[in-house]
VOTOR-780363 format. One line per 10 residues: number of its first residue (from 0); their letters; for each residue x, z, y of N, C-alpha, C, CB. Coordinates in steps of 0.001 Angstrom, whole numbers, plus 500000, padded with zeros to 6 digits. Glycine has a CB too. Layout:
<recs>
NUM) A) X,Z,Y,X,Z,Y,X,Z,Y,X,Z,Y | ...
</recs>
This chain:
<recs>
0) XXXXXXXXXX) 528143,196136,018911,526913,195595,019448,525759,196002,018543,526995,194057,019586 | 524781,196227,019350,523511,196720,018856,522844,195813,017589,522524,196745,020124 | 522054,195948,016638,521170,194897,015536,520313,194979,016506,520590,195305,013819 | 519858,194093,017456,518501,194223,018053,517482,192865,017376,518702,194142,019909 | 516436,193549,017429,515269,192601,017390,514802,191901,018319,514329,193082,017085 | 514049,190971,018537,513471,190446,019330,512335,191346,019945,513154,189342,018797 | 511651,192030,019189,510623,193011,020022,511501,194507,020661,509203,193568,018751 | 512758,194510,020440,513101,195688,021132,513805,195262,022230,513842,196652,020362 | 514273,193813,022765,514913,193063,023615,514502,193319,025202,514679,191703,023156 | 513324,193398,025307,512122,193045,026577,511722,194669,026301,510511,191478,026228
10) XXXXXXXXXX) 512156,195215,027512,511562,196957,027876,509970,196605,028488,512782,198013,029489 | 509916,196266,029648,508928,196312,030516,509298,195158,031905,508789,197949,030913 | 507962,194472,032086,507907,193493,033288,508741,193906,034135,506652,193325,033976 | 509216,193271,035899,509481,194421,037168,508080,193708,037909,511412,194309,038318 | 507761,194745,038928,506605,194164,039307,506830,194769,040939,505140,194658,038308 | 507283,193652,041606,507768,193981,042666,507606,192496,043784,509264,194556,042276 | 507235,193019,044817,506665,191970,046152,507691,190305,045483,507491,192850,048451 | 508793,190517,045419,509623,188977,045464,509706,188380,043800,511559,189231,046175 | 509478,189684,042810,509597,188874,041488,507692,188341,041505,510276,190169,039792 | 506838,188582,041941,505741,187915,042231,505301,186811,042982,505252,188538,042525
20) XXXXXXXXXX) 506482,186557,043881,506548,185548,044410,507128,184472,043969,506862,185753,045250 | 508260,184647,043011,509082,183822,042226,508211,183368,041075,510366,184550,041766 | 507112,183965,040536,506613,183582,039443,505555,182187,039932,505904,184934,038728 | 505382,181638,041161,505249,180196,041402,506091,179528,040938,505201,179820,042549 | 507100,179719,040823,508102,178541,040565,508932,178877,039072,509298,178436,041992 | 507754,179523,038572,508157,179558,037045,509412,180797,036922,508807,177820,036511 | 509111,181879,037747,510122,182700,037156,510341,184027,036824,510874,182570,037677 | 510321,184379,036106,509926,185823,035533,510922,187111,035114,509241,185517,034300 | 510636,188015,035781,511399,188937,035902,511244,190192,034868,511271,189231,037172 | 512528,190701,033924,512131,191650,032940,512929,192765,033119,512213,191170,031585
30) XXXXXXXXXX) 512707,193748,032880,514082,194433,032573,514335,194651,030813,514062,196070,033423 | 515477,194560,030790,515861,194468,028977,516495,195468,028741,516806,193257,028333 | 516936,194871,027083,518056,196502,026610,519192,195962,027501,518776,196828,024428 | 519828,197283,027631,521287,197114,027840,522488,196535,027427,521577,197829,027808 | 522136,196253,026114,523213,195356,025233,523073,193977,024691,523476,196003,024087 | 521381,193837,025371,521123,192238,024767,521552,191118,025347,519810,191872,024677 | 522298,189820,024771,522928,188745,025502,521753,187747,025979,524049,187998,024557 | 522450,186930,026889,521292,185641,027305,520699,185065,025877,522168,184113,028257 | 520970,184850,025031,520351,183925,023801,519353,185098,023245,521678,183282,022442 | 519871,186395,022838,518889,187096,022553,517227,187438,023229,519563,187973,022509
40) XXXXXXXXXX) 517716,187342,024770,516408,187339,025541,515555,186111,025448,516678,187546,026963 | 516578,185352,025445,515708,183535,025472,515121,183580,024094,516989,181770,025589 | 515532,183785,022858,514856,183825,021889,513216,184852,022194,515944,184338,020807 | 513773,185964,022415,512552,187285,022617,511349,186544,023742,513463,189095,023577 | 511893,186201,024686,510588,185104,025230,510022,184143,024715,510786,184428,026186 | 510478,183369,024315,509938,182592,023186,508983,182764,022246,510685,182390,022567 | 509297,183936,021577,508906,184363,020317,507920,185402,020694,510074,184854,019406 | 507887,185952,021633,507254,186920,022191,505378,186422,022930,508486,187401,023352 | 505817,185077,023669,504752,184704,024578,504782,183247,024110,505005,185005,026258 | 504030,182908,023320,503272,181553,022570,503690,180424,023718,501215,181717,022354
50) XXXXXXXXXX) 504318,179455,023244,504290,178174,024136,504845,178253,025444,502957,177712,024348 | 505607,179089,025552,506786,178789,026924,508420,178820,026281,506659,180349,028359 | 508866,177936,026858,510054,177198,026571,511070,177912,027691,509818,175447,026733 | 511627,178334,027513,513075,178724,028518,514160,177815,028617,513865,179990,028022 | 514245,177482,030173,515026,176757,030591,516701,177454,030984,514229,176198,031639 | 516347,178861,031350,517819,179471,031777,517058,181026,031978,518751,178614,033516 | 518226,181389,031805,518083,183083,031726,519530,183640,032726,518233,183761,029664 | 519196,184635,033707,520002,184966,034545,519914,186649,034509,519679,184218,035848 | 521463,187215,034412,521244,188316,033926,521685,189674,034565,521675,188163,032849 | 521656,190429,035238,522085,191317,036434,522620,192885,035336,520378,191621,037822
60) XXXXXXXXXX) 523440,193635,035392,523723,194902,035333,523484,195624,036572,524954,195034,034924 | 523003,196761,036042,522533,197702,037629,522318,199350,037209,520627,197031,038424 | 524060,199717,037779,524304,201209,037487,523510,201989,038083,525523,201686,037800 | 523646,203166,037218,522793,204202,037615,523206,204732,039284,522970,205431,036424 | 521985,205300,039297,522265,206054,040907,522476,207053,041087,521451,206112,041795 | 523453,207769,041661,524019,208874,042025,522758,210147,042614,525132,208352,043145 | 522252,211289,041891,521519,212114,041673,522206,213533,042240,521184,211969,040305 | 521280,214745,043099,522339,215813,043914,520855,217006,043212,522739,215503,046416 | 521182,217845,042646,520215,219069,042560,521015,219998,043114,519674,219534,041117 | 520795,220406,043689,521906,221610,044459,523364,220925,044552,522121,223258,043378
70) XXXXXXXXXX) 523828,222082,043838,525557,221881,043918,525848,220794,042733,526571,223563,043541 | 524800,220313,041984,525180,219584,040725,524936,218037,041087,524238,220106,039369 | 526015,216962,040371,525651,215739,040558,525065,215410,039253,526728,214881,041023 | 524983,214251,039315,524568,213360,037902,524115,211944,038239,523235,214075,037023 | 523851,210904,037353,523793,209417,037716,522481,209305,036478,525566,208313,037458 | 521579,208838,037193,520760,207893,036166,521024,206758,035301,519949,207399,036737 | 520199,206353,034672,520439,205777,033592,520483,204374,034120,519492,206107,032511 | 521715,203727,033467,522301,202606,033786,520884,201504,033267,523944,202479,032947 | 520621,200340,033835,519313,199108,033582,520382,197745,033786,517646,199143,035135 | 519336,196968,032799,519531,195548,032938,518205,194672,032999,520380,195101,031788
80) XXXXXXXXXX) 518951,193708,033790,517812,193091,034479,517669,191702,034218,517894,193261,035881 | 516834,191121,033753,516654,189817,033364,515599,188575,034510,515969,190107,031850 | 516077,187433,035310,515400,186455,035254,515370,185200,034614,515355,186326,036046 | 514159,185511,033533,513959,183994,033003,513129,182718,033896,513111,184183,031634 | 513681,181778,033213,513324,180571,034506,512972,179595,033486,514764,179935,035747 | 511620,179194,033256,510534,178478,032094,511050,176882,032970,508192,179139,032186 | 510643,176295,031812,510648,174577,031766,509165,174232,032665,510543,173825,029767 | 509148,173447,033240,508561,172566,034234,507232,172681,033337,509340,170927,034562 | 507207,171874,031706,505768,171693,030784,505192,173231,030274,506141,170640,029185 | 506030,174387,030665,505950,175071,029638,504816,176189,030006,507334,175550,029255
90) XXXXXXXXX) 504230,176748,029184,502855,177575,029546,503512,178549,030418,501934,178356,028183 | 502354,179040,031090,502818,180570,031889,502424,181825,031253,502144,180750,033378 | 503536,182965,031384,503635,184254,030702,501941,184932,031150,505213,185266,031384 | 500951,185510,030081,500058,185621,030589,499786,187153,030852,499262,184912,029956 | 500632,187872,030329,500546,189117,031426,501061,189400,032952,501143,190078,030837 | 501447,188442,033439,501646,188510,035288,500265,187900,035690,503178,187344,036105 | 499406,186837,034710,498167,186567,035282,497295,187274,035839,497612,186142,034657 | 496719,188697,035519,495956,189273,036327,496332,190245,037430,495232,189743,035630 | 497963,190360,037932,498725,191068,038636,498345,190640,040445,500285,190743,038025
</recs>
């Protein structure tokens, strides 16, 4: 298993029609490293975005996709996918605010 940090945990937001819709009800969608566990992400939110509390973290694997250039195959690069789900008191992540 990887030494990960908390700032290398969290790749980039997803920013997509239904994870924007979920973020009413407190829930936020990331994609992460590949090797980081639920506690590692819950820490990296935390520590990452001032004053939000994580209530549960839900965590998806999602293989690469099968790629055709001519006669050649190949598969993209395997992602993991994170929804965190904040406490009822807890501030909201403020980069989905101006989205």
């Amino acid at each position: 298993m990887a030494d990960l940090k908390y700032y290398d945990v969290i790749l980039r937001p997803v920013v997509t029609e239904k994870s924007m819709n979920m973020m009413s009800e407190k829930k936020y969608t990331f994609y992460v490293h590949p090797e980081a566990n639920k506690a590692q992400i819950k820490e990296a939110v935390q520590r990452m975005f001032e004053g939000t509390k994580v209530r549960e973290v839900k965590t998806m694997n999602l293989d690469g996709k099968t790629r055709r250039r001519g006669m050649i195959f190949g598969k993209t690069a395997k992602k993991k996918k994170a929804v965190v789900f904040l406490t009822e008191d807890s501030k909201d992540i403020e980069i989905f605010s101006g989205l």
